[in-house]
Backbone atoms as SQL, in Angstrom:
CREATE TABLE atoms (id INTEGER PRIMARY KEY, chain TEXT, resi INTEGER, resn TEXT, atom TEXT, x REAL, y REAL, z REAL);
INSERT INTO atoms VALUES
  (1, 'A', 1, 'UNK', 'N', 0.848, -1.173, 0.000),
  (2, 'A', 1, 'UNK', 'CA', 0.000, 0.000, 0.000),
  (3, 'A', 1, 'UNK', 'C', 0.895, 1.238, 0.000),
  (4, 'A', 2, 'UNK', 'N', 0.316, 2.255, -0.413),
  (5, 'A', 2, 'UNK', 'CA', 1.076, 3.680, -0.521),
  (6, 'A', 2, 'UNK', 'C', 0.326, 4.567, 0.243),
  (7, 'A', 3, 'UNK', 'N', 1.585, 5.227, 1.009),
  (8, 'A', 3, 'UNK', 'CA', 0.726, 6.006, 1.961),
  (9, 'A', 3, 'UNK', 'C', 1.807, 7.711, 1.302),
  (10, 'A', 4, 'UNK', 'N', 0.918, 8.958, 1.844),
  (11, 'A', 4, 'UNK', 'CA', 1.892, 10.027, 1.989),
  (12, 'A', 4, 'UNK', 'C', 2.265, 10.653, 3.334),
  (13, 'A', 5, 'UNK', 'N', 3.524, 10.998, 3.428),
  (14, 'A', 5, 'UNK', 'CA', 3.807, 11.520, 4.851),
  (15, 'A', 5, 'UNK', 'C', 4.169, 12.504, 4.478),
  (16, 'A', 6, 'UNK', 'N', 3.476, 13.737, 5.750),
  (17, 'A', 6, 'UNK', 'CA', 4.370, 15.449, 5.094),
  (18, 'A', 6, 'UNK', 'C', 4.954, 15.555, 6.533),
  (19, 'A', 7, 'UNK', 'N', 6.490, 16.206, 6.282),
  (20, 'A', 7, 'UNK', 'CA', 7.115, 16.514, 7.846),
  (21, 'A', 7, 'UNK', 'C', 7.519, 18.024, 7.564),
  (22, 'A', 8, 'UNK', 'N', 7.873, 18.442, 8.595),
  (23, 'A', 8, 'UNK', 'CA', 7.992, 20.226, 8.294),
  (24, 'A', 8, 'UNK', 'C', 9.140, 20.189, 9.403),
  (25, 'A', 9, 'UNK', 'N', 10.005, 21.061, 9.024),
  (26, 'A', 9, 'UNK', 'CA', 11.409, 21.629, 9.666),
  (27, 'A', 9, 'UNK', 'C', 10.716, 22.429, 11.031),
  (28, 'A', 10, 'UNK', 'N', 11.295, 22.502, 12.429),
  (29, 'A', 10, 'UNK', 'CA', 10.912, 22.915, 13.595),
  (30, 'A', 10, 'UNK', 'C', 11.917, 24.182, 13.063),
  (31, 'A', 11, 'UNK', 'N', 11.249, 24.960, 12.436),
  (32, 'A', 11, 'UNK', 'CA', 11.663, 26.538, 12.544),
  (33, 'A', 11, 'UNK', 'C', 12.019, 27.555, 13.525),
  (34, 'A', 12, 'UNK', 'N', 11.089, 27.384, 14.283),
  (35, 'A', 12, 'UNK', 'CA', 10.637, 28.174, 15.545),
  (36, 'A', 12, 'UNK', 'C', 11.394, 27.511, 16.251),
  (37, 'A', 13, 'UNK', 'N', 12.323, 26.504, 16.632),
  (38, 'A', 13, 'UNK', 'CA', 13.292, 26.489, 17.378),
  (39, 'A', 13, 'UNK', 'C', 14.228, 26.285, 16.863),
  (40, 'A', 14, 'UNK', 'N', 14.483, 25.846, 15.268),
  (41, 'A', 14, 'UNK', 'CA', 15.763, 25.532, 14.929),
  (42, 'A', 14, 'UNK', 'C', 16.421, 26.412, 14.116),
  (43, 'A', 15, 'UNK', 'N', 17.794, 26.813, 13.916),
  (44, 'A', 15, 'UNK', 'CA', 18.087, 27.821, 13.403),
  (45, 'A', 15, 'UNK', 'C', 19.112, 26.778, 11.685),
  (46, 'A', 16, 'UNK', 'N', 18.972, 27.894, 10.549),
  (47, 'A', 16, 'UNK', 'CA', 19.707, 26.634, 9.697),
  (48, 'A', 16, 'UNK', 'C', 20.836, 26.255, 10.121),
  (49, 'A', 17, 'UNK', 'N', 21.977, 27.007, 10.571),
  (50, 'A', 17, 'UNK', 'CA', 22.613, 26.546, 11.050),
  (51, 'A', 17, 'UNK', 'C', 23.180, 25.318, 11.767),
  (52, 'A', 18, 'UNK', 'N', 21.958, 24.917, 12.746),
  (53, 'A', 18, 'UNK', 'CA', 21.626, 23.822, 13.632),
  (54, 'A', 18, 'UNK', 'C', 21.149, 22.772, 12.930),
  (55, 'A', 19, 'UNK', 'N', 20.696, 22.903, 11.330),
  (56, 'A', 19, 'UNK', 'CA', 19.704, 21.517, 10.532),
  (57, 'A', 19, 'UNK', 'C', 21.306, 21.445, 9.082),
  (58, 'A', 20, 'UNK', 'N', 22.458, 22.425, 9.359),
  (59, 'A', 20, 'UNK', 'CA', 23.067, 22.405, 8.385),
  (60, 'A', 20, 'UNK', 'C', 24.196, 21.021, 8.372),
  (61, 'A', 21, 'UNK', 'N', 24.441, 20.683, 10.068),
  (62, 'A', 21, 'UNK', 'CA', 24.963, 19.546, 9.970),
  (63, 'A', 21, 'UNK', 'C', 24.522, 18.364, 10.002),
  (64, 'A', 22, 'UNK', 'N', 23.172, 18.155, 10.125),
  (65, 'A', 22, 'UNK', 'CA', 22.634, 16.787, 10.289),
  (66, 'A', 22, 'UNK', 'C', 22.307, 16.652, 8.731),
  (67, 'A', 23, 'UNK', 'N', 22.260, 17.719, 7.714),
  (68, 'A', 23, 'UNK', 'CA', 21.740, 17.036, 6.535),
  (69, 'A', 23, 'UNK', 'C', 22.365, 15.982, 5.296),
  (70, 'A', 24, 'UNK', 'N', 24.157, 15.733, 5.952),
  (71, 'A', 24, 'UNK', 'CA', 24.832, 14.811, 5.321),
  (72, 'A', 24, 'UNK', 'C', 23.991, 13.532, 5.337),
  (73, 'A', 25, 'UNK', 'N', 23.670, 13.148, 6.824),
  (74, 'A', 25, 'UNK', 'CA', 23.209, 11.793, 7.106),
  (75, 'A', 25, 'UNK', 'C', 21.521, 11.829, 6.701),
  (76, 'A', 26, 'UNK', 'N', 20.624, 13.100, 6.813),
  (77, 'A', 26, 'UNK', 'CA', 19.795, 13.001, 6.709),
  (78, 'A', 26, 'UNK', 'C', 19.800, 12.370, 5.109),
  (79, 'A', 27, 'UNK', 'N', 20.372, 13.064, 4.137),
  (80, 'A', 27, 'UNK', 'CA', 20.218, 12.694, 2.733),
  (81, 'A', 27, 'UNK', 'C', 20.750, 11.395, 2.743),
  (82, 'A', 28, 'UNK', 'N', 21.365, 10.392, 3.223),
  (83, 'A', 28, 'UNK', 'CA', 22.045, 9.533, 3.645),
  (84, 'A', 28, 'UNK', 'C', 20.725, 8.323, 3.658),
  (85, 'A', 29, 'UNK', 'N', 20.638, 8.482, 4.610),
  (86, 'A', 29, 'UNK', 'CA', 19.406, 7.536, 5.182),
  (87, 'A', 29, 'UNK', 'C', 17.787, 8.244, 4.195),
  (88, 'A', 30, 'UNK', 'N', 17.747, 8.497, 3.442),
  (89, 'A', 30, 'UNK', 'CA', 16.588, 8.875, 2.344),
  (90, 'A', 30, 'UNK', 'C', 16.968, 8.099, 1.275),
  (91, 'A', 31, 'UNK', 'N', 18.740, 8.226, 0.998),
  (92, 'A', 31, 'UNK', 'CA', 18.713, 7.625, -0.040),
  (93, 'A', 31, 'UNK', 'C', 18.760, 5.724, 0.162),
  (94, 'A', 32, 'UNK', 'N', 19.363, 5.622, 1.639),
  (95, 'A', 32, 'UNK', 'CA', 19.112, 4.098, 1.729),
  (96, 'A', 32, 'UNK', 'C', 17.513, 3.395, 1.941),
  (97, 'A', 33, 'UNK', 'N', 16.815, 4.500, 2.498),
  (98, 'A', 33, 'UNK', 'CA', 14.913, 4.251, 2.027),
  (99, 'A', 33, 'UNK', 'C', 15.044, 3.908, 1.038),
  (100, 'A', 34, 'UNK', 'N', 14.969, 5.163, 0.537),
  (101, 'A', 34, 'UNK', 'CA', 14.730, 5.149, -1.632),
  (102, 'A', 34, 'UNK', 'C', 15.245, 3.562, -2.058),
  (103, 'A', 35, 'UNK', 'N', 16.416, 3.125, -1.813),
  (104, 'A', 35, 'UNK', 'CA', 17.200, 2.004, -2.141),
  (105, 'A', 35, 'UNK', 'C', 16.533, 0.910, -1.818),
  (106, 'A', 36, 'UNK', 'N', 16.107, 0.829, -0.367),
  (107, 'A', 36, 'UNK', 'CA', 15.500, -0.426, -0.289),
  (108, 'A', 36, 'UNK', 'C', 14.224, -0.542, -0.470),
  (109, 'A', 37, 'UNK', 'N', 13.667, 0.456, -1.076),
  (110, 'A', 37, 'UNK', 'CA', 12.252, 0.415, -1.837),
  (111, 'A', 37, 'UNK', 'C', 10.736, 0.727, -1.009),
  (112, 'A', 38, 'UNK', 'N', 11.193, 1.395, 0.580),
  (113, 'A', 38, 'UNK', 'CA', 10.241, 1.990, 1.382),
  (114, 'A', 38, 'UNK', 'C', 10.278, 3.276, 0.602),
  (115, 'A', 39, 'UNK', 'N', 10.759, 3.900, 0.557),
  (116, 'A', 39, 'UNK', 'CA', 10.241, 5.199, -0.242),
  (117, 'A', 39, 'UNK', 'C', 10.226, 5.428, -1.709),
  (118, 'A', 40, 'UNK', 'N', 9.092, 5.790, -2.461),
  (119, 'A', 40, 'UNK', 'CA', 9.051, 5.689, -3.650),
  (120, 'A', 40, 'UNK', 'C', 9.067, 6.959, -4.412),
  (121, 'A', 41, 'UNK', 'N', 9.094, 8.437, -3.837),
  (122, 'A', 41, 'UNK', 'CA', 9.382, 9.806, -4.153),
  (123, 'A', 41, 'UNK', 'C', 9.491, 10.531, -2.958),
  (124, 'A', 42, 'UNK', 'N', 10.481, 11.984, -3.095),
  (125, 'A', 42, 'UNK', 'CA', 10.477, 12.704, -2.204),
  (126, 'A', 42, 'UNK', 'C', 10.038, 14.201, -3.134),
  (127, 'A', 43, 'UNK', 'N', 9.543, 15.396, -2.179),
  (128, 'A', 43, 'UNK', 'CA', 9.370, 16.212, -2.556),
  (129, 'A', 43, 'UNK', 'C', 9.746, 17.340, -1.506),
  (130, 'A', 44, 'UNK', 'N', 9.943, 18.477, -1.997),
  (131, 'A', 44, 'UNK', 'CA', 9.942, 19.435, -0.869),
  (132, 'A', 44, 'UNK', 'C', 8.973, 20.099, -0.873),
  (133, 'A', 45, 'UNK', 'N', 8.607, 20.733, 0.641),
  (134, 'A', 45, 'UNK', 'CA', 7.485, 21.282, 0.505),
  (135, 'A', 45, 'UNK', 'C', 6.881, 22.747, -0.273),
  (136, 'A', 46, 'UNK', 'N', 6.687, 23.144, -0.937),
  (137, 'A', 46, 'UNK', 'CA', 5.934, 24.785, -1.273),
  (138, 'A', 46, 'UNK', 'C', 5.864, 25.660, 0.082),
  (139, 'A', 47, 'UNK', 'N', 4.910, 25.089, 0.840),
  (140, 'A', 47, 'UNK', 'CA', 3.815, 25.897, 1.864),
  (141, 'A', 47, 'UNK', 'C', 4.680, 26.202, 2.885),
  (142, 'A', 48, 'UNK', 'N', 5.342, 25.246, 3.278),
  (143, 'A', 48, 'UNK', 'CA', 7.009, 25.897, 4.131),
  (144, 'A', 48, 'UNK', 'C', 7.658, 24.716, 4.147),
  (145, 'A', 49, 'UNK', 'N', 8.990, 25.092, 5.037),
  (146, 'A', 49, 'UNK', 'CA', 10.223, 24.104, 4.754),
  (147, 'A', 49, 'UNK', 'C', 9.963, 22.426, 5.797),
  (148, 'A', 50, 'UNK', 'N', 9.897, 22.202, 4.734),
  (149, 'A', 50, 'UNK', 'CA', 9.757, 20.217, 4.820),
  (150, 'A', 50, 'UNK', 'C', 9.790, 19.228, 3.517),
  (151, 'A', 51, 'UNK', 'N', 9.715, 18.182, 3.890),
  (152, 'A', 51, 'UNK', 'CA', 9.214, 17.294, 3.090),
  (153, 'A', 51, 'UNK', 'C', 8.143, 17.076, 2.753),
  (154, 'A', 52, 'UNK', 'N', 7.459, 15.751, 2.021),
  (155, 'A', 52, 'UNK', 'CA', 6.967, 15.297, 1.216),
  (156, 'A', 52, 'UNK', 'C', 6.976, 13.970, 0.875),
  (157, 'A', 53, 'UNK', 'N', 6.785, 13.093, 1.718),
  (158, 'A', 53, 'UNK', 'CA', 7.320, 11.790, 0.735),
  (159, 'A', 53, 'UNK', 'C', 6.244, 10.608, 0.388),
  (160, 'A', 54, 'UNK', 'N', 6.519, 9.836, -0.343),
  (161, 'A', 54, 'UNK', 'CA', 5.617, 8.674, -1.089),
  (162, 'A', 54, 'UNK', 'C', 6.344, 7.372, -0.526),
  (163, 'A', 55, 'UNK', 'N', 5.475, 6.695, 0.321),
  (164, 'A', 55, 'UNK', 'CA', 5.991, 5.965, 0.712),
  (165, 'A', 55, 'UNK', 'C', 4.881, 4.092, 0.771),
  (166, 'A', 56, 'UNK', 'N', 6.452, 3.343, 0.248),
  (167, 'A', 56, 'UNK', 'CA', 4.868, 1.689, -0.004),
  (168, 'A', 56, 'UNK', 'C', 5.592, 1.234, 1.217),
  (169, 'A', 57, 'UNK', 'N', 4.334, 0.864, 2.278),
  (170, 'A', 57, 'UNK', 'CA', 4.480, 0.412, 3.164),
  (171, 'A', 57, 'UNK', 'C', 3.218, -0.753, 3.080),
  (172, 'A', 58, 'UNK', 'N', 3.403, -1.420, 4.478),
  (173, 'A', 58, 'UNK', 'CA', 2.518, -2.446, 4.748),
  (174, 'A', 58, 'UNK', 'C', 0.769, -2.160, 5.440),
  (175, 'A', 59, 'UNK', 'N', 1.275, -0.869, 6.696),
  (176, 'A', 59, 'UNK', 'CA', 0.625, -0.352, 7.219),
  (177, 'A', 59, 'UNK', 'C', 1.088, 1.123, 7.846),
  (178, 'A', 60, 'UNK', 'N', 0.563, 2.191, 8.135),
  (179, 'A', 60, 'UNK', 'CA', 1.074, 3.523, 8.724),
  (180, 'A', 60, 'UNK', 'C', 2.150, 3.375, 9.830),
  (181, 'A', 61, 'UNK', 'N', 2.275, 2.446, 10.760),
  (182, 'A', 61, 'UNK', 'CA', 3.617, 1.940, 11.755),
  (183, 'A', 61, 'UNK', 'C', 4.672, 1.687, 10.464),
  (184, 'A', 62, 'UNK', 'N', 4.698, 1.146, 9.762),
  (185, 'A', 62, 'UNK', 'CA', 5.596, 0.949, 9.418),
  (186, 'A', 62, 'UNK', 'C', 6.599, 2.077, 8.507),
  (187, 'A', 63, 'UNK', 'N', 5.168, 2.725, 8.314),
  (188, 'A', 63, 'UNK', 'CA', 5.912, 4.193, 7.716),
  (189, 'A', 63, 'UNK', 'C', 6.363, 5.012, 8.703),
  (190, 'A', 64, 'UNK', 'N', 6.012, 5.088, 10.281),
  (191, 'A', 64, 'UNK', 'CA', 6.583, 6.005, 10.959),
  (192, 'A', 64, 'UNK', 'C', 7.358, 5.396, 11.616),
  (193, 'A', 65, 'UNK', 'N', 7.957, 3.940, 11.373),
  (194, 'A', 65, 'UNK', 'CA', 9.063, 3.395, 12.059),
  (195, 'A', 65, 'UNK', 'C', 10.256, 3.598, 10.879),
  (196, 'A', 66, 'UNK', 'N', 9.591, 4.128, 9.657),
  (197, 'A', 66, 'UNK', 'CA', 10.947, 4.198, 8.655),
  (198, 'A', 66, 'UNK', 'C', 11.568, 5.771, 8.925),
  (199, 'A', 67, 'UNK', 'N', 10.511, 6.599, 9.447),
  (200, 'A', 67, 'UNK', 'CA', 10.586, 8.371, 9.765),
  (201, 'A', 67, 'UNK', 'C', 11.624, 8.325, 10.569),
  (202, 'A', 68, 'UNK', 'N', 11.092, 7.490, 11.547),
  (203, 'A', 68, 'UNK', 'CA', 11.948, 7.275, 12.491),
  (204, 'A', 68, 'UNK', 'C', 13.541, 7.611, 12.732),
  (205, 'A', 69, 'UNK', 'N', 13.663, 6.912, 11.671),
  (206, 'A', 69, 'UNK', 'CA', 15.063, 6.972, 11.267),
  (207, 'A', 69, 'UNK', 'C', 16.007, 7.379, 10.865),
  (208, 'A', 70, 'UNK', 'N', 15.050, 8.556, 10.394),
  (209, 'A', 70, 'UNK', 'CA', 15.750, 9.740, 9.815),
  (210, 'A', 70, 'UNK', 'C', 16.102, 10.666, 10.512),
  (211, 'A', 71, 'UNK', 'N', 17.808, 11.417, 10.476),
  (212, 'A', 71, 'UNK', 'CA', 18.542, 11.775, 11.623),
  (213, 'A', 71, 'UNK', 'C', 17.157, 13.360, 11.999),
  (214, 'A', 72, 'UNK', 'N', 16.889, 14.123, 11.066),
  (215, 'A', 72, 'UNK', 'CA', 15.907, 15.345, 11.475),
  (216, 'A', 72, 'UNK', 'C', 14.697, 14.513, 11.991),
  (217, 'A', 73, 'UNK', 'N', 14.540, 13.352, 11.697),
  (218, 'A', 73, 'UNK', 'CA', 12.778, 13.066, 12.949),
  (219, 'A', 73, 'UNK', 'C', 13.779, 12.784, 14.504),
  (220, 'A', 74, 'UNK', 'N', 15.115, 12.472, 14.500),
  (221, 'A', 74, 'UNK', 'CA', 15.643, 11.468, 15.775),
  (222, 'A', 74, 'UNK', 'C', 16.256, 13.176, 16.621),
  (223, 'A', 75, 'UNK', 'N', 16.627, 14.084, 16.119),
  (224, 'A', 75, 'UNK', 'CA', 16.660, 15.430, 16.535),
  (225, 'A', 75, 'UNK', 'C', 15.583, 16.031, 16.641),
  (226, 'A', 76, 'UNK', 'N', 14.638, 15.738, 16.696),
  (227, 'A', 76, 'UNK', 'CA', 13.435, 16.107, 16.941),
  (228, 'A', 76, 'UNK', 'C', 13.427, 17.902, 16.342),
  (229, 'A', 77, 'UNK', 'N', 13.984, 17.937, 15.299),
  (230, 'A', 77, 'UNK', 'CA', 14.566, 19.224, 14.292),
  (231, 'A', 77, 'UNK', 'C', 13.213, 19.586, 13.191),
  (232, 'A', 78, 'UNK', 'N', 12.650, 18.165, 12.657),
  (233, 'A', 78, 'UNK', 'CA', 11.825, 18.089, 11.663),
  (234, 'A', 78, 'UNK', 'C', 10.139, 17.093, 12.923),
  (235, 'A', 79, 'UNK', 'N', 9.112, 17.259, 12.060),
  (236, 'A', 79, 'UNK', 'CA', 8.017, 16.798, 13.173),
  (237, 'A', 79, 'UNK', 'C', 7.195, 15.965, 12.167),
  (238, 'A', 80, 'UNK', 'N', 6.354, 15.205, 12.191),
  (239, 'A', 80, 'UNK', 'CA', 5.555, 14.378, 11.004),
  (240, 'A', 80, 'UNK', 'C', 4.142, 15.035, 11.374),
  (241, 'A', 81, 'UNK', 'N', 4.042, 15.610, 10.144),
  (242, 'A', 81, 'UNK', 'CA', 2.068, 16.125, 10.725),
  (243, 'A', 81, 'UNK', 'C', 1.145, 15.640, 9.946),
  (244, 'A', 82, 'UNK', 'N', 1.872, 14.100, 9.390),
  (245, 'A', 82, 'UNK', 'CA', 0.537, 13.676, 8.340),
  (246, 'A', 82, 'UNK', 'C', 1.215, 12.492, 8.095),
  (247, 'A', 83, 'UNK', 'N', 0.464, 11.220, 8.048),
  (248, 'A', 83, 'UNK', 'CA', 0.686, 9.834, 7.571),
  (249, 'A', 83, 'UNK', 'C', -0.450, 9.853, 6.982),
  (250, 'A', 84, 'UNK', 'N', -0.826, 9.589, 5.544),
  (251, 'A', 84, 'UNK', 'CA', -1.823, 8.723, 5.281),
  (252, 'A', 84, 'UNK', 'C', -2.237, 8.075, 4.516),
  (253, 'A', 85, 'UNK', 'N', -2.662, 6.991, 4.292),
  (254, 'A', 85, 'UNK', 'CA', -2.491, 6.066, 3.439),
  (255, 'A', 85, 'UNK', 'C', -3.535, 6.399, 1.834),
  (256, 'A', 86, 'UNK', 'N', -2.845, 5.792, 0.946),
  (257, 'A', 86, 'UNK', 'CA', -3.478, 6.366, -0.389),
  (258, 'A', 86, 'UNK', 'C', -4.388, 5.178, -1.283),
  (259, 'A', 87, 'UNK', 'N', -5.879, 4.742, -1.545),
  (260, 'A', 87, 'UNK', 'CA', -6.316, 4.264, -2.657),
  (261, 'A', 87, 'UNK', 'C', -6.332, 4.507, -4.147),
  (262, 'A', 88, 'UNK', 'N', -6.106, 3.724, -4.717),
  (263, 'A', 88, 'UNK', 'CA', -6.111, 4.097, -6.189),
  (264, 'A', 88, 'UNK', 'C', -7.744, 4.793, -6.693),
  (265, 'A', 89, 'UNK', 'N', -7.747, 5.699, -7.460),
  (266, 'A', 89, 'UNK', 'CA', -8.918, 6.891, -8.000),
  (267, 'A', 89, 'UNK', 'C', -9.366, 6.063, -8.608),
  (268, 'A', 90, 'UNK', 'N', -10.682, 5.358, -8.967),
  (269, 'A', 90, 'UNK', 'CA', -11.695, 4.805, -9.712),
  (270, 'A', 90, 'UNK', 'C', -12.010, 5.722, -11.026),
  (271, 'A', 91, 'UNK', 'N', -12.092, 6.678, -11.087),
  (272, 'A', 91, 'UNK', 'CA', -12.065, 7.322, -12.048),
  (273, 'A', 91, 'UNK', 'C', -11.704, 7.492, -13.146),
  (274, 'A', 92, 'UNK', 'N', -10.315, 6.433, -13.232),
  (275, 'A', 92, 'UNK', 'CA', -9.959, 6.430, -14.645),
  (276, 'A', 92, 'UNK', 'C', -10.167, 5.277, -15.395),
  (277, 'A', 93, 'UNK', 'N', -10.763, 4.461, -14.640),
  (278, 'A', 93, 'UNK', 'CA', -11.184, 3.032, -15.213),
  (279, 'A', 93, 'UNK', 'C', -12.153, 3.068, -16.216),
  (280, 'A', 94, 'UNK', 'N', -12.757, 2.030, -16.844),
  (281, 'A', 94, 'UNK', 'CA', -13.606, 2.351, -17.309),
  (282, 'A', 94, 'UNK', 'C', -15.402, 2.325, -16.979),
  (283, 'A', 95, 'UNK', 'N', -15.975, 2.839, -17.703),
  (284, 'A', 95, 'UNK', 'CA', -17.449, 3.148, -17.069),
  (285, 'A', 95, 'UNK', 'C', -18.160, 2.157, -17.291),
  (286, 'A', 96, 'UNK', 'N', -19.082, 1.985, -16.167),
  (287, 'A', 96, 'UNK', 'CA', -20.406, 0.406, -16.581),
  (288, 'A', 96, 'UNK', 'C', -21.406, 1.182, -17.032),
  (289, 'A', 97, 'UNK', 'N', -22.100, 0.845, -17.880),
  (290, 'A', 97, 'UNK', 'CA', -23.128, 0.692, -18.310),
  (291, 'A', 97, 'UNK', 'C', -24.806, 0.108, -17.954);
């Protein structure tokens, strides 16, 4: 199943400075997601500074045990304000009659 998770950078307490050294490992551990096939896109956010990501999991634990892991969720730097899981749109199928 595919779920989306959006996380957002703790602004209000973190300065860039403070998110400038964790982002070696952060990109680090995204790209070993990406690799082992829990994450299937990343995006950054528009609306403010975070992520975005597409993620095939089994169930929503398992997507926030992969967050987990990531050095900005374990600095408690970045926050998760959305897991949720995605169905495929009926809409493009075709129509009954």
């Amino acid at each position: 199943m595919q779920f989306i998770a959006l996380l957002r950078r703790r602004t209000e307490k973190f300065a860039d400075t403070d998110f400038a050294p964790v982002l070696p490992d952060e990109g680090e551990q995204r790209r070993r997601l990406y690799a082992e096939g829990h994450i299937r896109q990343i995006w950054n956010r528009t609306d403010q500074p975070g992520t975005a990501f597409l993620f095939e999991a089994a169930d929503d634990a398992e997507v926030r045990q992969d967050l987990a892991t990531l050095p900005l969720v374990k600095t408690e730097m970045m926050e998760i304000t959305a897991v949720t899981g995605l169905a495929p749109y009926p809409g493009f199928g075709p129509t009954r009659k």
